[in-house]
N, C-alpha and C positions, 0 to 999 in steps of 0.2 A: 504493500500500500504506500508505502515511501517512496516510491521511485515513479508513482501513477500520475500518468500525463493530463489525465481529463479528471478535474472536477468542476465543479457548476461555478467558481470564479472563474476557471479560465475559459468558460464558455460564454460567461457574459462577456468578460474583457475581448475575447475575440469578436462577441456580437457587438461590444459597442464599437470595436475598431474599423471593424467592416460598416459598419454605418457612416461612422466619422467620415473614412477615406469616399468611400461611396457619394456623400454629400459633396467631399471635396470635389472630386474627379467629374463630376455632374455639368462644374463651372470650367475645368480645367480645357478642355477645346473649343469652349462658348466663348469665354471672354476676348481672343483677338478678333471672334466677329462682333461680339459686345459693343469695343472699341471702336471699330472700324464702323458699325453701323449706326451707333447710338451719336457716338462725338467726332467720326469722320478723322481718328488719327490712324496716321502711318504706321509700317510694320517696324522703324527702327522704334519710335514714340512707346508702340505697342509693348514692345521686348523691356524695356526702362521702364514701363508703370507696373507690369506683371513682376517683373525684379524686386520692386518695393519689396512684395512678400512676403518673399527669400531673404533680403537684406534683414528686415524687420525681423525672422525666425533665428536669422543668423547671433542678432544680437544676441536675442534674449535666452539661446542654448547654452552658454557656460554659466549664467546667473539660474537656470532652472534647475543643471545639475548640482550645484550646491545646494539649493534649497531643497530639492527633492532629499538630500543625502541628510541636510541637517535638521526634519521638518517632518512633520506626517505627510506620506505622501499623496493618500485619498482625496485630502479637503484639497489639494492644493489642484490636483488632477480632475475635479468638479467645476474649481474654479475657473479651471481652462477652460475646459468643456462648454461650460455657460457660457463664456464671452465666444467663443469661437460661434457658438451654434447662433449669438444673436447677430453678428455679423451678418449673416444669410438676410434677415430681414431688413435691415438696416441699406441695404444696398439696393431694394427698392426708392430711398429716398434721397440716392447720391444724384442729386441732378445737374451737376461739373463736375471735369476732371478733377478739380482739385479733392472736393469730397471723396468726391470714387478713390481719391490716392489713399488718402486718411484712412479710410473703412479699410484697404486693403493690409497698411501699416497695422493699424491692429486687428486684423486678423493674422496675419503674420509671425505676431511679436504673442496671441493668444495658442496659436499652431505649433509654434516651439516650445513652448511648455507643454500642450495636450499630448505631444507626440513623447517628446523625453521625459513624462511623467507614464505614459501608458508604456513603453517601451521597458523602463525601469520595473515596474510595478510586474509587468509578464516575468519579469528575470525571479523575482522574489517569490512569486507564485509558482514557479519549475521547480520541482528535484532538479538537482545540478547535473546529474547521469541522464538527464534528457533535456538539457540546454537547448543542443543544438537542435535537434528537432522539434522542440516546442516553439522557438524562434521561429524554426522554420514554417509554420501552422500561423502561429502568428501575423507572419509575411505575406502566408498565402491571402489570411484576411483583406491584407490588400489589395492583392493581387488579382481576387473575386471583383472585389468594387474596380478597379481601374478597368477590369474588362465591361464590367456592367456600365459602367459610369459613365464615362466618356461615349459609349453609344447612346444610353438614354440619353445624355445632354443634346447629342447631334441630332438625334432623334426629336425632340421636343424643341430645339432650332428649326427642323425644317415645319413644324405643323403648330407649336405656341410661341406664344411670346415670353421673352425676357421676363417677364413677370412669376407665370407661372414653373419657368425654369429656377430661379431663386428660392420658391419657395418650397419647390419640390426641394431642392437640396436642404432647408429651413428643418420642414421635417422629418427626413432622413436624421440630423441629426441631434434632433430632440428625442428621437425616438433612441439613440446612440446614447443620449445624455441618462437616460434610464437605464438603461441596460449597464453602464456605467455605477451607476451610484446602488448596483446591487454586488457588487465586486466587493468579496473581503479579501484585507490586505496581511499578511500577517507582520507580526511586531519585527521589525530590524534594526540591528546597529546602526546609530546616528551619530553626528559629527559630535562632539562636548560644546555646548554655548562657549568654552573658556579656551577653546582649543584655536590657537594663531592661525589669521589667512593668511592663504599662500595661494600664490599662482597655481599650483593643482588642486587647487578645489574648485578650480572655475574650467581649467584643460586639464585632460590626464596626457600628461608631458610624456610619459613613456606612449602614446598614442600619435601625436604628430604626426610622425614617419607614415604612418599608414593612412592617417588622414590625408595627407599630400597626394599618394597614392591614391586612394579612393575619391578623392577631388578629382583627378584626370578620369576615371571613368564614368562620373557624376552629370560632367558638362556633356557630351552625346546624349546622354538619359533623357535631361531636362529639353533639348531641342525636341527632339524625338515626342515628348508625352506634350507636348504645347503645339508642334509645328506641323505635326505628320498630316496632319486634317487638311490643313492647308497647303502641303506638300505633294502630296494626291491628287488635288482639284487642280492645281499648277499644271501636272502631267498629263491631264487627262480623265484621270479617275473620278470622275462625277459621285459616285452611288458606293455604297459598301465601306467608307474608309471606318465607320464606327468597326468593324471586324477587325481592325488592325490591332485594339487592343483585346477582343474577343481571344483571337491567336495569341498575342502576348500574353497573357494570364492560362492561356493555355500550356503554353509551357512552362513556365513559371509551376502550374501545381504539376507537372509529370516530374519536373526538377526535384520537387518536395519531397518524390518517394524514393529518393536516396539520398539526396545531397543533405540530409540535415542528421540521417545515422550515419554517416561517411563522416560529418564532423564530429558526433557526438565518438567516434570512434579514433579519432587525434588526427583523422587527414586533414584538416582546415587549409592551411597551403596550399596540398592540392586538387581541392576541391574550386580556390579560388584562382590558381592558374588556368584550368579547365574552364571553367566558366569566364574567361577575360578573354581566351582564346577563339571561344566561342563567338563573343558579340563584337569583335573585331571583325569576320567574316562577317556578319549581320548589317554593320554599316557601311561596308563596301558593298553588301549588297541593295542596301538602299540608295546608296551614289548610284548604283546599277539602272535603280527604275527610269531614271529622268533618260538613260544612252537607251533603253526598250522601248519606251513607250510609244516613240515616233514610227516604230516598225509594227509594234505590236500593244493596246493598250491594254489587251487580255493577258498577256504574256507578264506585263509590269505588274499588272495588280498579282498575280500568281506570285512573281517574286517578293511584291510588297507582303504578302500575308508569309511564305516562307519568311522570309525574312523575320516577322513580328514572333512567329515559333520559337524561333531560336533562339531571338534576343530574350526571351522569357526563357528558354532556358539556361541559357547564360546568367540572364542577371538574377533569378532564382537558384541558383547554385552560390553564387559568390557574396551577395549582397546580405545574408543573412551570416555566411560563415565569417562575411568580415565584422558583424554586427558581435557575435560570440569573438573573434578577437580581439576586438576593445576589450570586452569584457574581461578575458582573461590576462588582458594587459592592467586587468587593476584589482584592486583589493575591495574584501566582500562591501568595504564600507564608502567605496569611490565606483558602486555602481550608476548613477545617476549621474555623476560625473565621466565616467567611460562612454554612457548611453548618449551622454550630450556632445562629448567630442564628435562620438560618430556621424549623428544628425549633423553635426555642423560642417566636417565637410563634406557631408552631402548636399546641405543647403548652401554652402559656396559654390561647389560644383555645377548643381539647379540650378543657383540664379546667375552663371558664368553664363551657362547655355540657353537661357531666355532670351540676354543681352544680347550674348554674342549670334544666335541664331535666328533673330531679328533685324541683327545689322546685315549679316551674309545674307537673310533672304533679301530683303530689301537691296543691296546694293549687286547681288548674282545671283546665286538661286540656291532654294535651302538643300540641294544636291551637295553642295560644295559643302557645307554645313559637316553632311553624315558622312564624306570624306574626311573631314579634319576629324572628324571622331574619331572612327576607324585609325590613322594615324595615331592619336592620343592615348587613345586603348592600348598600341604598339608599344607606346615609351611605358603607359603605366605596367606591362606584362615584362617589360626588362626591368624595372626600376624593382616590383615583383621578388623576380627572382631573383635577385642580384643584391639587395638592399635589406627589402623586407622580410626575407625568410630568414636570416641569419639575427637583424635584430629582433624578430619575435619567439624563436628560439631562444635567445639570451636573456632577454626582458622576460617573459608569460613567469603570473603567478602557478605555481606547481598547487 
């Protein structure tokens, strides 16, 4: 009974995660039409207001993992939760850009705590002898909603309005926020009120190195889950791009059913080499669609959905094992602290590739974009093996 993966907290925590992200991802391919349609800005404009987000999460991820470490973490992770979920309404009444920035600032700055508050909290609730595959279940929660998400939202773009799109995602995750506040958490070592700040209480320093790493492969991601919508319709592809993350969460959970007992078993490494290797081919083959489509646009979309397969296998292989080694890069009491480093360079990464693949669409075409990915992927898989294996070996808590 000690080592059991499923109890009724971890099935709420997953129902509320899968709601949370589900409301998220609802808005996630709406909003550069949002823009473009509601206030008539450009695709560089678009990429800098969507970045806000990111920026905003980015902040407030090394101040969340201290607090979650030195603090109860439930209230604090409600707290989120509420402000994130009122957000969704609130953005019915942004009627200028500048508001629209605001709302999106604190959602943002609300999403980096909801996220490294829920993320910590699943670790606490695991037997440690199944880390990685509860992580990995975890993920998939997301994994569900991005494929659900982002088609409902395209979906409810081509036949509602903006209105009803907001509020659909509103209660999605009100309905998160319950299923949330039925999560018992159990008691854990906390920071001492009296015990001196330091710099790693806010970064787990022995995490850096990886986060750098996991920032190069962040920026592709973040293009990719923002621009591919509109990257399809560029080529050709009118109809179907909601499928492109149906397929990506499809492999994502086929990932699940090894890659998370492959970590729990001490491959983490190369689990995560495998999987970088992987979505490196993935975004060469999306640079690929824009050279097919003028021959064939049957042909392109065929590659575009292969393509979204793999990359969810890929990044469902690696994105969770590197999530377990933060972890293991810190001590029982700098979890919330390792959980935040992680998010954060992931949310540097994300909002690199909003910017940056906003500026590339806009100035040549988001092709060139899933290129420099692809490249990026390449240095982060030498940097990989060459860097990171050796100092995670050295560093990981035993």
């Amino acid at each position: 009974m000690k080592d059991r993966l499923v109890s009724p907290s971890y099935c709420y925590i997953l129902a509320a995660n899968f709601l949370l992200y589900f409301g998220f991802y609802i808005l996630m391919p709406v909003l550069p039409f949002y823009l473009t349609e509601v206030f008539g800005l450009g695709k560089g404009a678009i990429g800098t207001i969507l970045a806000c987000y990111t920026v905003a999460a980015l902040i407030v991820r090394p101040f969340s993992g201290y607090l979650l470490d030195a603090f109860a973490r439930k209230p604090l992770y409600l707290l989120a939760f509420t402000v994130f979920t009122s957000v969704f309404g609130l953005y019915l009444v942004a009627g200028t850009v500048l508001l629209f920035v605001a709302l999106r600032i604190v959602h943002g700055l609300s999403f980096g705590m909801v996220t490294v508050a829920g993320n910590t909290i699943v670790i606490d609730i695991l037997p440690s002898s199944r880390r990685g595959e509860g992580i990995g279940y975890y993920g998939l929660a997301n994994n569900i909603a991005m494929s659900l998400g982002p088609m409902t939202g395209l979906f409810l773009h081509d036949y509602y309005s903006f209105t009803v799109i907001f509020l659909s995602a509103f209660g999605c995750c009100l309905a998160g926020l319950v299923m949330a506040s039925l999560v018992k958490t159990p008691v854990k070592p906390r920071i001492e009120r009296d015990s001196p700040i330091s710099l790693d209480r806010f970064i787990l320093l022995k995490g850096i190195p990886v986060g750098i790493d996991l920032l190069l492969i962040s920026i592709p991601y973040g293009i990719t889950t923002t621009y591919v919508a509109m990257y399809a319709k560029s080529i050709g592809i009118v109809s179907g791009t909601g499928l492109f993350f149906t397929f990506m969460a499809a492999g994502m959970a086929v990932s699940r059913m090894f890659s998370g007992k492959q970590v729990d078993h001490g491959k983490i490494t190369q689990v995560i080499m495998a999987g970088i290797s992987i979505v490196v081919f993935c975004y060469a083959g999306l640079y690929a669609c824009e050279l097919v489509s003028p021959v064939s646009v049957h042909a392109a979309k065929i590659l575009l959905y292969c393509s979204a397969l793999f990359l969810g296998i890929g990044s469902g292989m690696m994105f969770p094992a590197f999530n377990t080694m933060f972890v293991n890069l810190g001590r029982n009491d700098q979890r919330g602290t390792a959980t935040s480093t992680y998010l954060t360079s992931w949310d540097v990464g994300i909002g690199i590739g909003l910017v940056l693949g906003g500026m590339i669409g806009g100035a040549f075409s988001f092709s060139y974009a899933y290129l420099s990915g692809a490249v990026l992927c390449v240095v982060s898989l030498m940097i990989f093996k060459f860097k990171i294996i050796p100092h995670f070996q050295k560093n990981r808590v035993k």
